[in-house]
SEDRENKOL-794019 format. One record per residue (C-alpha): residue in three letters; x, y, z. Coordinates in nm, 3 decimals, padded with zeros to 5 digits. Each point is the difference from the previous one (the first is absolute). Layout:
BEGIN
- res;c1;c2;c3
- ALA;X;Y;Z $
...
//
This chain:
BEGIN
- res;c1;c2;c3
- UNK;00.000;00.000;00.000 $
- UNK;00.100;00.339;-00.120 $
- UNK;-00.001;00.289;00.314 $
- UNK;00.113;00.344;-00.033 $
- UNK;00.203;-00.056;00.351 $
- UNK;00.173;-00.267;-00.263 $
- UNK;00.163;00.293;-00.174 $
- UNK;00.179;00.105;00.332 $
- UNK;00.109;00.370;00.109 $
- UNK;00.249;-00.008;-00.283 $
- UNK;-00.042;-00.081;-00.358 $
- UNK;00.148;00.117;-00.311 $
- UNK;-00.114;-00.035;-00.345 $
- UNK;00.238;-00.092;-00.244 $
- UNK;-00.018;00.032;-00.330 $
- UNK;00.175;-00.245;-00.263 $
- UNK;-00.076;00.112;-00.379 $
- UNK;00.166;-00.275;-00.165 $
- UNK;-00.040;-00.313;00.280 $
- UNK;00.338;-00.093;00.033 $
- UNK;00.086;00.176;00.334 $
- UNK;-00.254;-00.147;00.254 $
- UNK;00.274;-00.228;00.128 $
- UNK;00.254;00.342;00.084 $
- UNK;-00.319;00.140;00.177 $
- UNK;-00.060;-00.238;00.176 $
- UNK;00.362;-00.034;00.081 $
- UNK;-00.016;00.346;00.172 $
- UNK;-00.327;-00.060;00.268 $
- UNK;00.200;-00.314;00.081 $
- UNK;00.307;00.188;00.066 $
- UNK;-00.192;00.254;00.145 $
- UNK;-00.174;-00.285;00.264 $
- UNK;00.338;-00.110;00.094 $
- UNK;00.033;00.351;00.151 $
- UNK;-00.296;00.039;00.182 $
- UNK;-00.215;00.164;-00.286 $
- UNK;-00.314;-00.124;-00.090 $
- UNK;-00.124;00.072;-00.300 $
- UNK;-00.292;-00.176;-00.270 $
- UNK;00.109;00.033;-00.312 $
- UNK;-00.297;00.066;-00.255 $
- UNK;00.076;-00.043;-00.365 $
- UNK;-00.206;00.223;-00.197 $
- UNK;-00.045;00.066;-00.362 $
- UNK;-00.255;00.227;-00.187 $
- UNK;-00.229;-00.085;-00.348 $
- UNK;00.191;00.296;-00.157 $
- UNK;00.299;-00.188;00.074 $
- UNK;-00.088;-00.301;-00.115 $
- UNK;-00.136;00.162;-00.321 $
- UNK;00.339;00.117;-00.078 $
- UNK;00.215;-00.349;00.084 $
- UNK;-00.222;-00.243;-00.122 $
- UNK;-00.068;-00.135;00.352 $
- UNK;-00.289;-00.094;00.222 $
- UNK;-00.086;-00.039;00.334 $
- UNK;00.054;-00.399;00.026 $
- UNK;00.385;00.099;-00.102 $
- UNK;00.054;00.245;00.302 $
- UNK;-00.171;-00.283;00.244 $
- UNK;00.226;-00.284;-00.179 $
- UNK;00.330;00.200;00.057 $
- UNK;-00.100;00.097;00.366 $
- UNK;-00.070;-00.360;00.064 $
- UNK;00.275;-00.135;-00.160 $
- UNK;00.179;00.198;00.255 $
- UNK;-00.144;-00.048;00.264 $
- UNK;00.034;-00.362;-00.058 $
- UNK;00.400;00.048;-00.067 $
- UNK;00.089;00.180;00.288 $
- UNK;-00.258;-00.220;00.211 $
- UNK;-00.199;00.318;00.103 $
- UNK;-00.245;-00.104;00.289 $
- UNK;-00.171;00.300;00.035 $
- UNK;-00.262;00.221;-00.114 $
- UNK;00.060;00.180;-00.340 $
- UNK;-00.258;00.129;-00.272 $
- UNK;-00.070;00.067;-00.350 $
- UNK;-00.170;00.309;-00.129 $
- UNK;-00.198;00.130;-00.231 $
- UNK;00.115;00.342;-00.053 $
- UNK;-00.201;00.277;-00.051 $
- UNK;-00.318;-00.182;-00.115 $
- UNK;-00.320;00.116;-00.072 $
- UNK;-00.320;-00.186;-00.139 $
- UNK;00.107;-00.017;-00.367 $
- UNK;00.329;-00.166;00.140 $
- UNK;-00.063;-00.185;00.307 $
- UNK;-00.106;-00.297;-00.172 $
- UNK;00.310;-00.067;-00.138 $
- UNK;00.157;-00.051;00.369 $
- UNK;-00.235;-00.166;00.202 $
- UNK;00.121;-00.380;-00.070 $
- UNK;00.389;00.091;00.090 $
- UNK;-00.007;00.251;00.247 $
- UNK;-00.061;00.073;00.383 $
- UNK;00.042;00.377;00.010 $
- UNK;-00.259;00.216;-00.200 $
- UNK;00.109;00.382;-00.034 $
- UNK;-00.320;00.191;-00.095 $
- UNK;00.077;00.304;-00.171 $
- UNK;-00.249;00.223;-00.005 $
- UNK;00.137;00.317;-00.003 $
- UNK;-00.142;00.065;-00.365 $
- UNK;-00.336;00.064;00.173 $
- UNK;00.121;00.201;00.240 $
- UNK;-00.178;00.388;-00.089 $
- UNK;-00.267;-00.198;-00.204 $
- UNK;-00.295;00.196;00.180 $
- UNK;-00.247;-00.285;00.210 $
- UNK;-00.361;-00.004;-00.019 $
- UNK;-00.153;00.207;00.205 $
- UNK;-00.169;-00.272;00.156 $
- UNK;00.258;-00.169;00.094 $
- UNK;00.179;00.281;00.143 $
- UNK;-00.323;00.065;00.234 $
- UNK;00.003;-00.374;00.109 $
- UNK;00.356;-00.006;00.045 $
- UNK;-00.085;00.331;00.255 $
- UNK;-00.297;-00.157;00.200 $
- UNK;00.258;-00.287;00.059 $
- UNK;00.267;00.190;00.143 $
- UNK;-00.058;00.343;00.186 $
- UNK;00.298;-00.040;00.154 $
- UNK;00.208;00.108;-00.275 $
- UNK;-00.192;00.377;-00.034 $
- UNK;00.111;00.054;00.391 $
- UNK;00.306;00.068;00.178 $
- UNK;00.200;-00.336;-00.037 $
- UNK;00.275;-00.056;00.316 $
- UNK;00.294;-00.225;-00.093 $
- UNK;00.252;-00.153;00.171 $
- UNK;00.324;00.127;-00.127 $
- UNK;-00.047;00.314;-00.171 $
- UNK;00.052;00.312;00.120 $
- UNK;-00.330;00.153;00.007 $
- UNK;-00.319;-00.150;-00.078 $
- UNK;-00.158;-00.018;-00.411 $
- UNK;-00.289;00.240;-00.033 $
- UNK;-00.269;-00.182;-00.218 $
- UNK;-00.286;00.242;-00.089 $
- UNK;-00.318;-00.086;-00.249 $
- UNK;00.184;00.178;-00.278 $
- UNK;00.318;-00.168;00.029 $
- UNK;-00.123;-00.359;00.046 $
- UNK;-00.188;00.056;-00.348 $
- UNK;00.269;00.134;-00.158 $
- UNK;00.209;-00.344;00.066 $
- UNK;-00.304;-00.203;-00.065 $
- UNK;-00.086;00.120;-00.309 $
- UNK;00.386;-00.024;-00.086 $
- UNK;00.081;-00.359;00.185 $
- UNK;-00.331;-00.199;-00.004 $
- UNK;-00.015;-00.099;-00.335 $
- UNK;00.346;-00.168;00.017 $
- UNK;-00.084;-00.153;00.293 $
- UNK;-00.247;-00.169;-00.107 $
- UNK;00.117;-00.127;-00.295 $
- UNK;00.300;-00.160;00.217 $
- UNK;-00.313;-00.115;00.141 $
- UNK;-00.144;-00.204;-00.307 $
- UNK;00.376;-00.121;-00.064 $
- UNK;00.034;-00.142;00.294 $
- UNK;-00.317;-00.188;00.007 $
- UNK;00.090;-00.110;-00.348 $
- UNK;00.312;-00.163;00.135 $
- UNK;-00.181;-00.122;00.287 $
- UNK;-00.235;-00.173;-00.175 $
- UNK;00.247;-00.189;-00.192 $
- UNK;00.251;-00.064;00.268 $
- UNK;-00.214;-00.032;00.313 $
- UNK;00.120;00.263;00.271 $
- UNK;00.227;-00.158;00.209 $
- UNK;00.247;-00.063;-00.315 $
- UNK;00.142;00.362;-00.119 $
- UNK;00.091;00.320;00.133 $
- UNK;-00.065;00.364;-00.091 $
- UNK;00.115;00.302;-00.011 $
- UNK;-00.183;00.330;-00.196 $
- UNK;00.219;00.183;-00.202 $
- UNK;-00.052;00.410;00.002 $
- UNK;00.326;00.090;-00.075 $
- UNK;00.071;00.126;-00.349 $
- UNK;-00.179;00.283;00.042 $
- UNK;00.046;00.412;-00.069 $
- UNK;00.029;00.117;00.385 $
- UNK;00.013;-00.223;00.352 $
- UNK;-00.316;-00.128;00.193 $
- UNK;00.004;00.243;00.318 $
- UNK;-00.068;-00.212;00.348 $
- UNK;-00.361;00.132;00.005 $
- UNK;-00.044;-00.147;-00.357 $
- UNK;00.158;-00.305;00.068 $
- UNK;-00.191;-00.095;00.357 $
- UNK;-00.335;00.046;-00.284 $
- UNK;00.177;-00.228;-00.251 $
- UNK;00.023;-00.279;00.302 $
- UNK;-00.337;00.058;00.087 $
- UNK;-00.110;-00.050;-00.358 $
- UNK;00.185;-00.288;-00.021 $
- UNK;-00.095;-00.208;00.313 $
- UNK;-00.411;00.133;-00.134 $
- UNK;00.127;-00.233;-00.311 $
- UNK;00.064;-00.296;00.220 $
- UNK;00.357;00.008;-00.168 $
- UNK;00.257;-00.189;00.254 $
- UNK;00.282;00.226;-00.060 $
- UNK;00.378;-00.119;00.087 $
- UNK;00.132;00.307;-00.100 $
- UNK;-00.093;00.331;-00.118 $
- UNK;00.233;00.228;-00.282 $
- UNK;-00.045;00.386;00.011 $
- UNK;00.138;00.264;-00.160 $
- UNK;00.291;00.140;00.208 $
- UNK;00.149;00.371;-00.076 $
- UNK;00.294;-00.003;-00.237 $
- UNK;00.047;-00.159;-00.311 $
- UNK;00.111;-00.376;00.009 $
- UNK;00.195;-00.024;-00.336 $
- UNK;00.051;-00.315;-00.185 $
- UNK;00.394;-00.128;00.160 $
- UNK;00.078;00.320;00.086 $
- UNK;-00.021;00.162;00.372 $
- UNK;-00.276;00.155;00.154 $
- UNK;-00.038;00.385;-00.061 $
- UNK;-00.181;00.234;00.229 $
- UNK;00.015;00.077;00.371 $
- UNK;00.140;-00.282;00.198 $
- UNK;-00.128;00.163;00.327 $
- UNK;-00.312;00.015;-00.136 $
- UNK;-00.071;-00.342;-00.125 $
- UNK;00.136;-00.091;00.323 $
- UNK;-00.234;00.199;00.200 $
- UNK;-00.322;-00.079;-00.259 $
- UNK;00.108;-00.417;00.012 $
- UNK;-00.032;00.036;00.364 $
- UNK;-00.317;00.117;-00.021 $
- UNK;-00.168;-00.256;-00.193 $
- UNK;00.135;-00.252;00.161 $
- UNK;-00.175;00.174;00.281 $
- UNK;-00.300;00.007;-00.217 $
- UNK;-00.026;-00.354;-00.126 $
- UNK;00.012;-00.099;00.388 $
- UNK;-00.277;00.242;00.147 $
- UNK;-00.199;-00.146;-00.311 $
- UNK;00.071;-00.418;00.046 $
- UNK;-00.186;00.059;00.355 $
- UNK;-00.274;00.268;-00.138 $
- UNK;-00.053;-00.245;-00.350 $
- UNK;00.038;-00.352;00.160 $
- UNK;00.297;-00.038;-00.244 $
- UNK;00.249;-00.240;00.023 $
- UNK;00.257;00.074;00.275 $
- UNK;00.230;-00.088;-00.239 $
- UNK;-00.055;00.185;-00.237 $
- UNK;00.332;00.290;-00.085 $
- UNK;00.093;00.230;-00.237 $
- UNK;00.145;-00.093;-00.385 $
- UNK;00.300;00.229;-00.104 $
- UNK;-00.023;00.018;-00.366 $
- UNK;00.391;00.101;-00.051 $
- UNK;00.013;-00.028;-00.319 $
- UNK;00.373;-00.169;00.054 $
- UNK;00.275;00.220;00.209 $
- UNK;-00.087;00.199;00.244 $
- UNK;00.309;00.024;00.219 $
- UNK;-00.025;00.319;00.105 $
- UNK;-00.407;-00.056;00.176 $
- UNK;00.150;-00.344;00.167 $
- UNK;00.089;00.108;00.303 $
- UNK;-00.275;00.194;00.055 $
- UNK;-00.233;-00.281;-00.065 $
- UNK;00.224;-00.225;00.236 $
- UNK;-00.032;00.264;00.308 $
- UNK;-00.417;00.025;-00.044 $
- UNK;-00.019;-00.389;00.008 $
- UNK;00.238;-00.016;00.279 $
- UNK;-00.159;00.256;00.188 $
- UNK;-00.369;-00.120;-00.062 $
- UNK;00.092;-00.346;-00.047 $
- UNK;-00.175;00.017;-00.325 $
- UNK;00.048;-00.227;-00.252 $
- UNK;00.017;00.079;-00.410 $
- UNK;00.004;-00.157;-00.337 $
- UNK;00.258;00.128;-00.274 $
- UNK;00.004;-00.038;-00.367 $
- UNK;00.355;00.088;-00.100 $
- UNK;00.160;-00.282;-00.180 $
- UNK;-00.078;00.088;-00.349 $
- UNK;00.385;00.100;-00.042 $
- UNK;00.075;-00.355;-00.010 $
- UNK;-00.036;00.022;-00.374 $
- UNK;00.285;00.238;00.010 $
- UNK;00.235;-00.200;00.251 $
- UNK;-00.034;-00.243;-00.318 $
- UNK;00.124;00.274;-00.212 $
- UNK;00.252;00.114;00.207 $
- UNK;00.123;-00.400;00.005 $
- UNK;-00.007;00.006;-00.362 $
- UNK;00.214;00.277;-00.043 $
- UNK;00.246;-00.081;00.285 $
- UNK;00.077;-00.326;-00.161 $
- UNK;00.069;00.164;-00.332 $
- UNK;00.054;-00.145;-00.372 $
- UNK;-00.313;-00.096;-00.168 $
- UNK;-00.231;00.028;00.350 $
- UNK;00.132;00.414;00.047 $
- UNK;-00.094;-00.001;-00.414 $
- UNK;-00.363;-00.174;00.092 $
- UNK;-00.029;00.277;00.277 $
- UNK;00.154;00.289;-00.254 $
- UNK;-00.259;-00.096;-00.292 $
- UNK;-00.293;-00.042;00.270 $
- UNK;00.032;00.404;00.084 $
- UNK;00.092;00.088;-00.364 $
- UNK;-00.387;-00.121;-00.027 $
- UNK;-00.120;00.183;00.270 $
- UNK;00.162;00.298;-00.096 $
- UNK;-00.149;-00.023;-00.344 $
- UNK;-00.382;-00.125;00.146 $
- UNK;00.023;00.240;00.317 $
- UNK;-00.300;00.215;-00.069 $
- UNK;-00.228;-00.308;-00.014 $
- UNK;00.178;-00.167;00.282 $
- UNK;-00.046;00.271;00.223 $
- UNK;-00.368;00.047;-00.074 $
- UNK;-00.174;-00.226;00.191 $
- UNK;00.239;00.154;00.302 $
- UNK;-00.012;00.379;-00.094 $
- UNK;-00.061;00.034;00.370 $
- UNK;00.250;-00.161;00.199 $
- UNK;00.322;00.106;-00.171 $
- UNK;00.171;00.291;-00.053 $
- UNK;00.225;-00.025;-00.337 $
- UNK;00.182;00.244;-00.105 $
- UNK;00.034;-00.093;-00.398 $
- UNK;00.360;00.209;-00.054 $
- UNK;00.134;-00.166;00.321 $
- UNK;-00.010;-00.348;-00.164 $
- UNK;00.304;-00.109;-00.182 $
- UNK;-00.011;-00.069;-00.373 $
- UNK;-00.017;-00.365;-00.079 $
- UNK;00.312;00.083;-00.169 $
- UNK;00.190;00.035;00.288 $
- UNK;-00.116;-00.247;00.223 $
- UNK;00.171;-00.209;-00.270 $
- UNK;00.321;00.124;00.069 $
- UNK;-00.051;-00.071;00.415 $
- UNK;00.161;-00.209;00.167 $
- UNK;-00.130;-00.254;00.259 $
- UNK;00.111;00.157;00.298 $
- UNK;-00.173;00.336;-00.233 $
- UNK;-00.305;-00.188;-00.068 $
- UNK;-00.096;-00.128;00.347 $
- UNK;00.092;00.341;00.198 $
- UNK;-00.223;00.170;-00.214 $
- UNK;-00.299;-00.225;00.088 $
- UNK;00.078;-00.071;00.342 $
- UNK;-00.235;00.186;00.261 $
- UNK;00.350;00.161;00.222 $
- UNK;-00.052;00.362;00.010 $
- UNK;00.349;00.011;00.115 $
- UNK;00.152;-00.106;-00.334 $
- UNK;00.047;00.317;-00.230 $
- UNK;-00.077;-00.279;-00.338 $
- UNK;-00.404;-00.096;00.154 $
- UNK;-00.226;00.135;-00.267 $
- UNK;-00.322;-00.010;00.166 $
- UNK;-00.194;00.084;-00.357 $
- UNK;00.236;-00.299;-00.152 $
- UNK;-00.164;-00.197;00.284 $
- UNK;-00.342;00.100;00.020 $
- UNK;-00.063;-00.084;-00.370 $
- UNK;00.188;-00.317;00.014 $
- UNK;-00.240;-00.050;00.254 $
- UNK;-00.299;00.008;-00.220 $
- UNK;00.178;-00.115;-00.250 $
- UNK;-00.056;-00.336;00.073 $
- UNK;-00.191;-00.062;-00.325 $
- UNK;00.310;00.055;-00.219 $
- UNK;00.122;-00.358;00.234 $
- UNK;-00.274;-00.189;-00.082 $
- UNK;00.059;00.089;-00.395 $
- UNK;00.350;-00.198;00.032 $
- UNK;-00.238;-00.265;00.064 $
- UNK;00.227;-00.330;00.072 $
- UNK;00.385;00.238;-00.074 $
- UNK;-00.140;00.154;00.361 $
- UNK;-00.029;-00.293;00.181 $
- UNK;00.287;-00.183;-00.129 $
- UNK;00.177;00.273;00.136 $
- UNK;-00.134;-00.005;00.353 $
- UNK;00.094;-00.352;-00.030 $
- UNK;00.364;00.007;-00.056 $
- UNK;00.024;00.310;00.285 $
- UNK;-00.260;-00.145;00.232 $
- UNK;00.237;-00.038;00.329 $
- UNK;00.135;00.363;-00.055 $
- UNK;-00.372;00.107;-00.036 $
- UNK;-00.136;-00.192;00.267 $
- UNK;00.284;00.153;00.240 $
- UNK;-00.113;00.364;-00.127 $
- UNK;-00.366;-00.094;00.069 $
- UNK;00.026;-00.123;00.363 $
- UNK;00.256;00.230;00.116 $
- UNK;-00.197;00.336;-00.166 $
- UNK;-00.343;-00.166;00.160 $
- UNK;00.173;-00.037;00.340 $
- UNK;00.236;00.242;00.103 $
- UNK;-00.142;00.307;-00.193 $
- UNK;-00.326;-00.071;00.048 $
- UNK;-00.153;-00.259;00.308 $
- UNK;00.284;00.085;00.229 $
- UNK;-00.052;00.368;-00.043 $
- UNK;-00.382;-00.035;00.031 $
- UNK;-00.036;-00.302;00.261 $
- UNK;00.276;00.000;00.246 $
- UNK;-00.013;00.225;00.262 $
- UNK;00.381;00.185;-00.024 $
- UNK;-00.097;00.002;-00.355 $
- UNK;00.355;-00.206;-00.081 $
//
């Protein structure tokens, strides 16, 4: 049977575009165990993804298995379906465990008034004066505001709402977990709006392991966080606050903690997330590991000869496709088109060149953070090598695999889980 408390206080999504890194990622909890950190790994892949690469979601359950089964993994891991949404969700239901409903498309999508008006004789509460433990001063619900974020939030909410009885109904309830997805959106959820989210949600009957807002900053594909540490410090505090007060006020899961959508990378907010969970004793799920697709670049061109050519003539196609690969992403990166060297002479790097240019160490004077961000996206250009790419994973695979575990754990669940943060 499938519980949310099965998901522990720490998990962390990892991403794997191509399925041959499950093993290093694995590698990296287990290492991570052995030092007192415990952490459930969650391998997660989106449709869009598997659009691109020619996968499906049997493949990302068949790696993770595979090992699980190699490195005699006893216990609890997942499989997601990233980002789903009705259109999608069937696609997922047979091979994974995890559902991530994304619903932030209906966000602003103005609810019936009907709805709204039911959704108000259900909970006065939330047009009052709301105390919470943990914040500073109380939230100040009034009429106008709690129809403002109803006629914004409830529509979303309860289309998570049909999704997850969808699932339901072809799982049975005790054999998945959730979390609803309102992250990629134009501007954060504020505390007040996110304690009417919850409220919306529990309404829906939806049994919610975690929960992914829309933090301040921008989260930029492989790239650091920009914005005001401080602040997200200060407003990831509060929710966590928020998502408390509202498991006892909404009979939701106790449980139940917040998603951090990282979007890969975000050194510089780690600490900060580390001292709210040690100080509340809070625990979170993070996405971040969709950079493993570049610690197999990075391996490629390390190892030079014909892999560094593989990983030269993969970004001489994303430099030539780069205004449809960065699209479907237009909002999470930042690329600065003349900062991106000419396919030209990325042919004339070496190696060492190569791989300092792509590797996330702000220290180095050679990291290119537009190289990296649309290598990250650029995943497509990969899977258009077809079997060249994975021959060459093949004949690099230890080199990669040591990339992949050491990146995972000492740059990114040390830094987030332990509590020196080393």
């Amino acid at each position: 049977m499938t519980t949310a408390a099965q998901l522990g206080r720490f998990s962390l999504g990892v991403g794997d575009r191509f399925g041959h890194q499950a093993a290093a990622q694995l590698r990296a909890v287990q290492q991570a165990k052995e030092r007192g950190i415990a952490v459930t790994p969650v391998w997660n892949k989106s449709y869009r993804e598997h659009s691109i690469i020619g996968t499906h979601s049997s493949t990302v359950r068949d790696a993770a298995d595979k090992a699980v089964a190699e490195l005699n993994w006893a216990l609890p891991y997942f499989v997601d379906a990233d980002h789903i949404n009705l259109k999608t969700v069937d696609l997922f239901v047979e091979a994974c465990d995890f559902f991530t409903i994304d619903v932030a498309s209906c966000i602003d999508q103005s609810t019936d008034e009907p709805a709204v008006e039911e959704f108000a004789s259900r909970h006065p509460e939330l047009s009052r004066v709301i105390e919470i433990e943990g914040l500073g001063e109380p939230i100040r619900g009034t009429p106008e505001t709690f129809r403002r974020a109803a006629d914004r939030f409830l529509g979303a909410a309860m289309e998570a709402g049909r999704i997850y009885r969808h699932v339901r109904a072809a799982k049975g309830e005790s054999h998945f977990l959730t979390e609803v997805s309102m992250d990629e959106t134009a501007k954060p959820q504020t505390a007040y709006e996110l304690i009417v989210i919850l409220a919306a949600l529990a309404d829906e009957g939806v049994c919610l392991a975690t929960i992914a807002p829309r933090f301040c900053g921008r989260f930029n594909k492989g790239v650091d966080y920009v914005g005001d540490v401080e602040k997200f410090e200060r407003e990831f505090a509060a929710t966590v606050a928020v998502v408390r007060h509202a498991v006892t006020a909404y009979s939701l899961p106790e449980s139940l903690m917040l998603s951090l959508h990282s979007g890969s990378d975000k050194f510089s907010i780690y600490p900060a997330v580390r001292r709210v969970l040690h100080k509340t004793g809070a625990g979170v799920h993070v996405k971040t590991a969709g950079t493993t697709w570049l610690e197999e670049l990075i391996g490629l061109a390390e190892a030079g000869g014909e892999t560094l050519a593989v990983a030269k003539e993969i970004y001489q196609k994303a430099f030539l496709q780069r205004e449809a690969l960065c699209l479907p992403y237009a909002d999470v990166i930042d690329i600065d088109p003349l900062r991106l060297p000419l396919p030209d002479q990325v042919d004339s790097w070496s190696s060492t060149q190569y791989a300092e240019s792509l590797r996330h160490d702000i220290r180095n004077a050679s990291y290119n953070p537009h190289f990296r961000q649309l290598l990250h996206v650029g995943y497509k250009c990969a899977a258009q090598l077809g079997s060249r790419y994975f021959e060459a994973l093949e004949s690099v695979a230890s080199q990669i695999s040591r990339n992949v575990t050491v990146n995972l754990l000492d740059r990114h669940i040390v830094p987030l889980f332990s509590p020196e943060g080393r």
